[in-house]
C-alpha positions as CSV (number, residue, x, y, z in Angstrom):
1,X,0.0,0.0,0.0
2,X,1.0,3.5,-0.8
3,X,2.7,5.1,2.1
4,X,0.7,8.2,3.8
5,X,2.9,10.9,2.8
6,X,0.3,13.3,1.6
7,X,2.3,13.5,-2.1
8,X,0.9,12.4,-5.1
9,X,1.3,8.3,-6.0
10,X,0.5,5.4,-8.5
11,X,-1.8,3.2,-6.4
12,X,0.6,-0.1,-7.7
13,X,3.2,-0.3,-10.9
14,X,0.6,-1.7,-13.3
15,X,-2.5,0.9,-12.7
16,X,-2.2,4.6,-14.4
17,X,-4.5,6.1,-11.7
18,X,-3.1,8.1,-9.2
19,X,-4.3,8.3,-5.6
20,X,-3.5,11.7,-3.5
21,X,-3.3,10.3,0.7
22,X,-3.3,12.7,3.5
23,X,-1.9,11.4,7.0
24,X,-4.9,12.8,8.8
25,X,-6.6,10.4,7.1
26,X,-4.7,7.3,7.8
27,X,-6.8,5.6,10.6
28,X,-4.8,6.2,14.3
29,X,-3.0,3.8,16.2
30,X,-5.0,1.7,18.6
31,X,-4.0,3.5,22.3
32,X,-5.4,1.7,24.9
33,X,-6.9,3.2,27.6
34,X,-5.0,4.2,30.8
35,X,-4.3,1.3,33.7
36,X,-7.1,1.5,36.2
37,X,-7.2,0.4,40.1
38,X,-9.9,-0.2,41.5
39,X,-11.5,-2.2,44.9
40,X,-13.3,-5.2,44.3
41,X,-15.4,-6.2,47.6
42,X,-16.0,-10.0,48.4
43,X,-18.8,-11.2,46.5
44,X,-19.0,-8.6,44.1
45,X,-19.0,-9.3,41.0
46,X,-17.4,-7.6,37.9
47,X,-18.2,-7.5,34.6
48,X,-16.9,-5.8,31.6
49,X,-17.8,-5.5,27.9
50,X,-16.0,-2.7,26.5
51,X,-12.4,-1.7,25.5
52,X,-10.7,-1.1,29.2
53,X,-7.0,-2.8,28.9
54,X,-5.5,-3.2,31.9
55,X,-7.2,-3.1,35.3
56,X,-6.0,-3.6,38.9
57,X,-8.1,-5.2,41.1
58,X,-7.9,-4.7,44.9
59,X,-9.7,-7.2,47.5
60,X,-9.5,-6.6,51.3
61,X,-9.1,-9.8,52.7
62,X,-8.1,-8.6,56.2
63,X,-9.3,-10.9,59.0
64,X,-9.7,-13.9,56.3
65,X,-8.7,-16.9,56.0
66,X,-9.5,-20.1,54.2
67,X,-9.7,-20.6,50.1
68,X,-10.4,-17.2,47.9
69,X,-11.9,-17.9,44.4
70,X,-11.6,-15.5,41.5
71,X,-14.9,-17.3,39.6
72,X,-14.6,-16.0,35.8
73,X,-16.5,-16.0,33.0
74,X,-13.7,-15.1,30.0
75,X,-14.7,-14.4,26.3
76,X,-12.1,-12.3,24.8
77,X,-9.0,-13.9,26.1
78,X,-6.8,-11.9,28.8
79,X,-3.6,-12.4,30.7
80,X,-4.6,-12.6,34.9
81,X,-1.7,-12.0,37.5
82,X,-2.9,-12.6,41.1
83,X,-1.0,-11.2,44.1
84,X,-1.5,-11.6,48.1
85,X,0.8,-8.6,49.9
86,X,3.6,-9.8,51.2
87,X,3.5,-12.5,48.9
88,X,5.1,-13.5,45.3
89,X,3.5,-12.4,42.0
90,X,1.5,-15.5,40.7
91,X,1.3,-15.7,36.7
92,X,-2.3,-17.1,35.5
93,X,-1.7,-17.1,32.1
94,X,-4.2,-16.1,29.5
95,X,-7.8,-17.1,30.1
96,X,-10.9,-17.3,27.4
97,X,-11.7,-18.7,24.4
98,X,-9.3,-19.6,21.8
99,X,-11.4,-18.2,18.8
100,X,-8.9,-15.1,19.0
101,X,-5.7,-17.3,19.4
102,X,-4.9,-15.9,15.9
103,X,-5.6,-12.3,17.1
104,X,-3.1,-12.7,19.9
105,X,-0.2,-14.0,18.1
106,X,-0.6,-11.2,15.6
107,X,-0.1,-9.0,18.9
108,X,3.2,-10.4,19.4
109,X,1.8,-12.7,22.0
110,X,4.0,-16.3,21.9
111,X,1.8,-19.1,21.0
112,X,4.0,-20.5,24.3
113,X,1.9,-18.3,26.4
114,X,-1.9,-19.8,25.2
115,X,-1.6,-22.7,26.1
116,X,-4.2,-22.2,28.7
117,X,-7.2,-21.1,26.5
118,X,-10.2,-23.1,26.3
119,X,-11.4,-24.0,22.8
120,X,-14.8,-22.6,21.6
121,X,-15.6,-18.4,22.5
122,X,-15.6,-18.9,26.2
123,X,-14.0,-20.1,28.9
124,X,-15.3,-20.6,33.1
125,X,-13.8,-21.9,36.2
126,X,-12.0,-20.5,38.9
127,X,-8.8,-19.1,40.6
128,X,-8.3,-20.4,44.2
129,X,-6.0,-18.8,46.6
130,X,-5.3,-20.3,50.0
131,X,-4.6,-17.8,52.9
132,X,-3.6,-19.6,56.2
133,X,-3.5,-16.0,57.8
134,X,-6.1,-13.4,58.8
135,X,-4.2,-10.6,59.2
136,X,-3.9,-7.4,57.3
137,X,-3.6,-7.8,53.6
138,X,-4.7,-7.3,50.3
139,X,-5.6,-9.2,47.2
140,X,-4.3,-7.7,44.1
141,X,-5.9,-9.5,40.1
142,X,-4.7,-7.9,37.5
143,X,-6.1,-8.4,34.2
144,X,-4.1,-7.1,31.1
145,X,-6.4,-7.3,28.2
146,X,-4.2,-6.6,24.9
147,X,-7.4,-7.2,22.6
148,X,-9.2,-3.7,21.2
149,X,-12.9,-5.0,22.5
150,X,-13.2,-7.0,26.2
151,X,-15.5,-9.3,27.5
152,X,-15.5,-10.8,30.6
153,X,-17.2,-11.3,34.1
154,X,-15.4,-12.1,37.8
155,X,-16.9,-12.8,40.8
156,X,-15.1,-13.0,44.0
157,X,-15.5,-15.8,46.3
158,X,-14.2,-15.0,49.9
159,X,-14.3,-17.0,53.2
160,X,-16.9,-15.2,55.9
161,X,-14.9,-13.2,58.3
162,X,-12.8,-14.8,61.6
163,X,-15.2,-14.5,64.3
164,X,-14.2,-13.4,67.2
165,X,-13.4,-15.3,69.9
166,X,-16.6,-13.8,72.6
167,X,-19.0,-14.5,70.4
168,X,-18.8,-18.0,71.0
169,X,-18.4,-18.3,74.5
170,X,-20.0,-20.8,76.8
171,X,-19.9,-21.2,80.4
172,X,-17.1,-23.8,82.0
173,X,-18.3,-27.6,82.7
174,X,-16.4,-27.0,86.3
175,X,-17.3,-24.5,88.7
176,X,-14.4,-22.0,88.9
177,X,-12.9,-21.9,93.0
178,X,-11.6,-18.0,92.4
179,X,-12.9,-15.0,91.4
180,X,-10.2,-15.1,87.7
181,X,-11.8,-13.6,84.7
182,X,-12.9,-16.6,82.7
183,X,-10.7,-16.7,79.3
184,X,-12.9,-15.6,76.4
185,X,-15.9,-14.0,78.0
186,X,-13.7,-10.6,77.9
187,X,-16.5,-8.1,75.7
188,X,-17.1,-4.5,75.9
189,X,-19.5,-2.7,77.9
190,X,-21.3,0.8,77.9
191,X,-23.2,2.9,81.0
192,X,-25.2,5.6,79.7
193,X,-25.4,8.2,82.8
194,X,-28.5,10.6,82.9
195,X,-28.6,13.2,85.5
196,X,-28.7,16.0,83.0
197,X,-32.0,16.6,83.9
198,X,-32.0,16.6,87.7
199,X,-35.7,14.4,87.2
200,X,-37.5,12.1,85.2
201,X,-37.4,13.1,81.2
202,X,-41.4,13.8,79.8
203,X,-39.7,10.8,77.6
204,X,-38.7,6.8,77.5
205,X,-36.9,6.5,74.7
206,X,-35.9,3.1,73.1
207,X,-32.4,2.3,71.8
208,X,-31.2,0.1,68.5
209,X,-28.1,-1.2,68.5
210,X,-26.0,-2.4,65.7
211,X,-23.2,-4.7,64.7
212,X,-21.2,-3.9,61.2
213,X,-24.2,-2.3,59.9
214,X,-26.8,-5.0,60.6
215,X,-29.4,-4.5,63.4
216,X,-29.0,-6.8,66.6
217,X,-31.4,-5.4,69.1
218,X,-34.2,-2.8,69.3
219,X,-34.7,-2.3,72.9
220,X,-38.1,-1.2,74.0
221,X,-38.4,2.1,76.6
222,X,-39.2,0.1,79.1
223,X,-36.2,-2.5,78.7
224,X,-33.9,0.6,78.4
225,X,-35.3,2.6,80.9
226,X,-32.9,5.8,80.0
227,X,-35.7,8.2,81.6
228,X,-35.1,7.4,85.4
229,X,-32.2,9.3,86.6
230,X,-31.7,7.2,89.3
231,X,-30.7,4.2,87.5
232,X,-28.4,3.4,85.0
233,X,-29.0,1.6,81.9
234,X,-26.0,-0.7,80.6
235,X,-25.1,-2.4,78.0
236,X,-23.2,-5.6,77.7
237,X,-22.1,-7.4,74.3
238,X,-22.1,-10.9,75.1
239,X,-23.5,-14.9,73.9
240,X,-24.4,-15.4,78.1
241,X,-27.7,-14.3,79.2
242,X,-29.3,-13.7,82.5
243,X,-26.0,-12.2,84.6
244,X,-26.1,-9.7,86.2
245,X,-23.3,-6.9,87.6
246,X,-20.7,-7.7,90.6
247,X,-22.9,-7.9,93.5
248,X,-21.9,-5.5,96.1
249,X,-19.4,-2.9,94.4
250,X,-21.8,-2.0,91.1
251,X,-23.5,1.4,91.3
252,X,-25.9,0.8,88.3
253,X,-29.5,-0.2,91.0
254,X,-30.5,-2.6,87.8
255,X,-29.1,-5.2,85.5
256,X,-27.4,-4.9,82.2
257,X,-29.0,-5.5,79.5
258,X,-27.5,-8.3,77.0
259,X,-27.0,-7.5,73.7
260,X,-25.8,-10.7,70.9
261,X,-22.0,-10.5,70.3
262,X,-22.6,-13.6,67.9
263,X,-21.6,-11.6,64.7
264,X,-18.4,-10.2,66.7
265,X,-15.5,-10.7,63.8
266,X,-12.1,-10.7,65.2
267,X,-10.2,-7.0,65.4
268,X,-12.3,-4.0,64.7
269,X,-16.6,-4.3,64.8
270,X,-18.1,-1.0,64.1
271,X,-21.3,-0.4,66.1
272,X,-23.8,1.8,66.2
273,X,-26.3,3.1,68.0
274,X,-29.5,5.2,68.2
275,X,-32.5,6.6,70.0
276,X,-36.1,7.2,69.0
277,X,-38.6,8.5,70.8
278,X,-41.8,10.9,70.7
279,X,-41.0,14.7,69.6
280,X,-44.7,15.4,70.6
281,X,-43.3,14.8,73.7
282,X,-39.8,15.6,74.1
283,X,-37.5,17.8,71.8
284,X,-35.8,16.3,68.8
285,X,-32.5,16.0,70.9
286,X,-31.4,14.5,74.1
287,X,-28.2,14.8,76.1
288,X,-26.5,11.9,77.8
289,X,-23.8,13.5,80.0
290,X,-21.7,10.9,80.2
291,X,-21.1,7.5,78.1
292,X,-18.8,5.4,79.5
293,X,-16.9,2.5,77.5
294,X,-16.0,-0.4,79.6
295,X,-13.8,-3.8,79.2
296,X,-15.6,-6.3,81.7
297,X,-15.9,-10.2,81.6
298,X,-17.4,-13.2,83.3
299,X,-16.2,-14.0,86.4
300,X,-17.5,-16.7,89.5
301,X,-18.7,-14.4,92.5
302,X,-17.7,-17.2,94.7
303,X,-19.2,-15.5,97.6
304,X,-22.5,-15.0,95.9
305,X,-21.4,-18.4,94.3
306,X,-22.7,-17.3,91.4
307,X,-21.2,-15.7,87.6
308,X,-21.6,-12.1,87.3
309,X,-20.2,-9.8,84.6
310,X,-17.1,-8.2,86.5
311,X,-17.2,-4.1,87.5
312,X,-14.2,-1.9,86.8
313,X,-14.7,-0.4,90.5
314,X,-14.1,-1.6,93.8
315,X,-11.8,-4.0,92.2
316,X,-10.1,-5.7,95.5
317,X,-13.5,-7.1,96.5
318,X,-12.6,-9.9,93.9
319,X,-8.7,-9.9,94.0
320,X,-8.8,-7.8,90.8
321,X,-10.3,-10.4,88.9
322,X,-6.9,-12.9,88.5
323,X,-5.0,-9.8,88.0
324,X,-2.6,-8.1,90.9
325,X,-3.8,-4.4,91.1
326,X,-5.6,-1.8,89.1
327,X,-2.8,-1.3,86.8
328,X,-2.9,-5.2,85.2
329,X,-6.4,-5.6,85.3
330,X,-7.9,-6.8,82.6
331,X,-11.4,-4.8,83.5
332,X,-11.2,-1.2,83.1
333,X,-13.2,2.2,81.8
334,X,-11.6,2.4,78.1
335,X,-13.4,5.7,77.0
336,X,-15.5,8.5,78.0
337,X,-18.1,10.9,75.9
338,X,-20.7,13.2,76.2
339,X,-23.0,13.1,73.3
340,X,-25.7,15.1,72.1
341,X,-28.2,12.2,70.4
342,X,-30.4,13.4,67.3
343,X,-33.4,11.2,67.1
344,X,-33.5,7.9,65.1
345,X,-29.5,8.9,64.2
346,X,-27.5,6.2,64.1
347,X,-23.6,7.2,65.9
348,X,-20.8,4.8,65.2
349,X,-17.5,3.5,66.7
350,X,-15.3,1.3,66.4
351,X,-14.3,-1.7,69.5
352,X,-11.2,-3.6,68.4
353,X,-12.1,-7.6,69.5
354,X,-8.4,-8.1,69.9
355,X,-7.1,-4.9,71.6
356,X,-9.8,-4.7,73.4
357,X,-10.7,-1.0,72.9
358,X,-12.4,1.4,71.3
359,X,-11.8,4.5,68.6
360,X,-13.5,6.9,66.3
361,X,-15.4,6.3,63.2
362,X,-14.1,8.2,59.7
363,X,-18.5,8.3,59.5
364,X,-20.1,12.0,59.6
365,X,-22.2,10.3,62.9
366,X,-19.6,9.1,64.6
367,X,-18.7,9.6,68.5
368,X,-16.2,11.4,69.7
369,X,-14.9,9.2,72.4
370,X,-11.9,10.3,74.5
371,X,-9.5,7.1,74.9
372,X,-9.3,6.3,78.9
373,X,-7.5,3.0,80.7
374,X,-8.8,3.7,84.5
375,X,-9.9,1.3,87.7
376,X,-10.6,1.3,91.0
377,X,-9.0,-0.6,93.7
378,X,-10.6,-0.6,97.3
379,X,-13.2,-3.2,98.6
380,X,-17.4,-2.3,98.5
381,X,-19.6,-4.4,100.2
């Protein structure tokens, strides 16, 4: 073919016609489009049917462990690299059907490298990664598709999240003889103080909790009981029902209420919680004064011979609960705030199953809790 020069040429030796070619109108060079990273969550699937080229594919598999599978669905053939941090650079070869074998070798792809297409326009099945290890990491696919038009689909397979270890608790088949912490009932709880008001609030309202965004409990005005100032409602996250607070130190005057640490994952569990309640009634606000965030446990009260969720106050009643003094204790206050609740807003933060503590959300509605590590020595009875 005549060269695009723009001047003047014969279209071959043997015709007498002559053909005038401009370079702007010589077709351009295919230029494909710009790499592009982006996070692919477990289960979510992918799927693509246009000209992309090369994408990056991130996975969060933090606090996973088990077999990951990369299910595909590959048309146009493409070259997959897979890629756990800390971990080598695996090479998947090229995946799809081998219609566009041909179209790939006049690429400058090796027929060496194609081995692994399936015949026919299509190809399935699945990449499978073991991880032995939950901690901190990511999942990097890359897919490099050198063909003009792209076709295919993934859908990632992940293991469900480590639970933690709280949320499956149970009781010991032998009574304990001292007053330890039992191993694995450690959880979080929260006191929500109300002497704002100096009286009863015109108002009961009821409380929702939640556990990594999925509704646990929706506890009635009556279970909650926020509006006498003379009690304190508290929480406690845990799989043990029907215990109550250290017997002679706790300054509640009522039980805690339980709430389901079941879907507890191992490290952090954001949780949130809100407040409803009748603005005929009250205001569309209500201040608690104080919030307190607390580490406590299960512990045998083997005076009241009886298991009891352990008190971060008066802590030499029970020998500090296995430890030696306030400053090795495992029960302790772990934050403080005083929040200003909007109604039926949900507030978020974050309690860290393996630290054992809790921290701010990046969320617009999240607490602002000041970090605190306090207890109490002294005996109450």
């Amino acid at each position: 073919m005549a060269t695009s020069t723009g001047e003047v040429e014969k279209i071959n030796v043997r015709s007498p016609f002559y053909l005038t070619i401009g370079s702007e109108d010589a077709p351009p060079a295919y230029t494909p489009p710009a790499t592009l990273t982006q996070p692919l969550g477990c289960g979510q699937e992918i799927s693509i049917g246009e000209d992309v080229g090369t994408r990056i594919y991130e996975v969060d598999i933090t606090n996973r462990s088990g077999t990951f599978t990369i299910n595909y669905t590959i048309y146009t053939p493409v070259k997959i690299t897979t890629q756990v941090t800390g971990d080598s650079v695996v090479n998947r070869g090229y995946i799809g059907g081998d219609d566009k074998k041909q179209e790939l070798i006049e690429l400058g792809v090796a027929s060496s490298d194609l081995t692994g297409l399936t015949s026919g326009a299509f190809a399935q099945g699945g990449i499978a990664i073991n991880r032995g290890s939950d901690s901190a990491a990511t999942l990097t696919i890359t897919v490099d598709a050198p063909l003009t038009t792209d076709d295919y689909k993934l859908i990632m397979a992940c293991p469900a999240e480590t639970a933690a270890p709280e949320s499956t608790f149970s009781l010991p088949s032998s009574t304990p003889t001292n007053t330890n912490l039992l191993d694995g009932s450690q959880t979080l709880s929260i006191a929500l103080y109300n002497q704002t008001y100096g009286s009863a609030l015109p108002v009961s309202p009821s409380m929702s909790v939640y556990v990594n965004d999925s509704l646990v409990q929706t506890l009635s005005p009556a279970a909650f009981g926020f509006e006498d100032p003379t009690k304190t409602p508290t929480i406690i996250f845990s799989s043990i029902s029907g215990l109550g607070w250290a017997s002679n130190v706790q300054s509640f005057d009522k039980d805690p209420v339980i709430i389901s640490d079941s879907t507890f994952i191992s490290g952090d569990n954001k949780i949130g919680i809100s407040m409803d309640w009748d603005i005929n009634t009250w205001n569309s606000q209500i201040q608690v004064r104080l919030m307190e965030f607390m580490r406590t446990g299960i512990f045998r009260n083997t005076t009241a011979n009886a298991y009891q969720f352990a008190y971060p106050y008066y802590q030499g009643t029970f020998s500090f609960y296995g430890g030696t003094n306030i400053l090795d204790t495992e029960v302790r206050s772990i934050g403080l705030d005083n929040h200003l609740f909007s109604r039926a807003t949900i507030y978020t933060f974050n309690y860290n199953t393996t630290t054992r503590t809790v921290s701010n959300t990046s969320e617009t509605n999240s607490f602002t809790i000041s970090s605190a590590s306090h207890a109490t020595g002294g005996i109450k009875v």
